[in-house]
C-alpha positions, 0 to 999 in steps of 0.5 A: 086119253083126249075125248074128241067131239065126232066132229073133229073125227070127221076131219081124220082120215078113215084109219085114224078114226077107226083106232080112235074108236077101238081107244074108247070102246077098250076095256080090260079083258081081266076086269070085265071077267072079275066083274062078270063073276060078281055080277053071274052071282047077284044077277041069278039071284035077282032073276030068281027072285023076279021069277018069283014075283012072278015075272017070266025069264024073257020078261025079266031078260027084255027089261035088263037088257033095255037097262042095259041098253039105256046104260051104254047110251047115257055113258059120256064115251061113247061113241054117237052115231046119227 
């Protein structure tokens, strides 16, 4: 797939744009479960032992998900809003 700089997205109508974006945020739904049931394993592990550091469930949940946060934005397909 082509990446398009959000300018040249501008300039297709509405439809057109909206089909693009659902291009570049698909992934498959196979490979998204086989790799939640790897990360379920590693992730409970790492919580406990974090838990065991000291760190509270929020804490240790507010910290991956601003992680995670940061992840999706460094991504080159993403899409960016201003």
């Amino acid at each position: 797939m082509e990446h398009l700089a959000w300018s040249q997205v501008a300039s297709v109508n509405r439809s057109e744009a909206m089909l693009i974006l659902e291009e570049i945020l698909l992934v498959s739904a196979d490979r998204v479960a086989c790799c939640r049931g790897q990360l379920e394993l590693d992730l409970g592990q790492m919580i406990d032992e974090l838990e065991r550091s000291g760190f509270s469930r929020k804490e240790i949940l507010v910290a991956l998900s601003e992680m995670i946060s940061e992840e999706f934005s460094a991504l080159p397909d993403m899409p960016r809003f201003h």
